[in-house]
C-alpha positions as CSV (number, residue, x, y, z in Angstrom):
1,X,134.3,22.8,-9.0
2,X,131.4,20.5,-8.9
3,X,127.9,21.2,-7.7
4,X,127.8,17.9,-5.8
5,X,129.2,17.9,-2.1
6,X,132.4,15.8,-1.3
7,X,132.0,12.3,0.0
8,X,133.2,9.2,0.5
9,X,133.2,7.3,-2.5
10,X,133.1,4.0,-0.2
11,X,130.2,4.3,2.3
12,X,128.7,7.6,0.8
13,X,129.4,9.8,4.0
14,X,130.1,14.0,2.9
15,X,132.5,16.0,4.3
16,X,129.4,18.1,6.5
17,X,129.4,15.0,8.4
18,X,133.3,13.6,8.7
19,X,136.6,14.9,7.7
20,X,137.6,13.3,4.3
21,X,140.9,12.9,2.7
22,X,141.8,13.3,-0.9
23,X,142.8,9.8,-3.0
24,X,144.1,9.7,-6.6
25,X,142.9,6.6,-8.7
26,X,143.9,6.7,-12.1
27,X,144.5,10.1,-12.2
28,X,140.8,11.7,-10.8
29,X,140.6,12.5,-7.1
30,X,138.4,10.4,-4.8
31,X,137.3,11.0,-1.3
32,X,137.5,8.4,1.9
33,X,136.2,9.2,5.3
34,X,138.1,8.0,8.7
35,X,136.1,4.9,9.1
36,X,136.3,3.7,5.2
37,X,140.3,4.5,5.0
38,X,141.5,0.8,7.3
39,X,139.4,-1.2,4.5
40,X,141.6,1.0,1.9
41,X,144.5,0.8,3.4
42,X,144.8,-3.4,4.8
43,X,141.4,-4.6,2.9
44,X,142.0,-2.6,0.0
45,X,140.3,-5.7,-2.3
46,X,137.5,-5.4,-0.5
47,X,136.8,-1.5,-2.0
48,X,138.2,-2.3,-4.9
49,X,134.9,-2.6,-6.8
50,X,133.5,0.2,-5.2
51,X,136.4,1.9,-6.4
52,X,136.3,1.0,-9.6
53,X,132.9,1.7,-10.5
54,X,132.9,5.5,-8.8
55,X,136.0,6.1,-11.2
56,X,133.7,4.5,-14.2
57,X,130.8,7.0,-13.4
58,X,133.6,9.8,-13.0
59,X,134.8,9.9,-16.4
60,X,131.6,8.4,-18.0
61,X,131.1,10.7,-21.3
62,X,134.6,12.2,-20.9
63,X,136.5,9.7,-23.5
């Protein structure tokens, strides 16, 4: 487990304020909150940087 508190990796909000839902991107688990999961799911090009770079500070050092 980490030390850091679950959030959204798209707008920042943690799970003490919304629920979050578990996301897989190349194989690590994300969060996304309610209000960030329409942009994922119809806009998803729009997070995709977001995305991308939360995954590339995930695994920095691990490779």
């Amino acid at each position: 487990m980490t030390d850091q508190p679950a959030a959204c990796f798209n707008c920042g909000n943690q799970d003490k304020q919304l629920p979050l839902v578990h996301v897989q991107y190349k194989g690590e688990q994300f969060y996304v909150c309610p209000g960030c999961m329409p942009s994922l799911i119809h806009r998803s090009e729009s997070v995709a940087d977001k995305i991308e770079a939360a995954y590339a500070e995930k695994t920095a050092g691990n490779g």
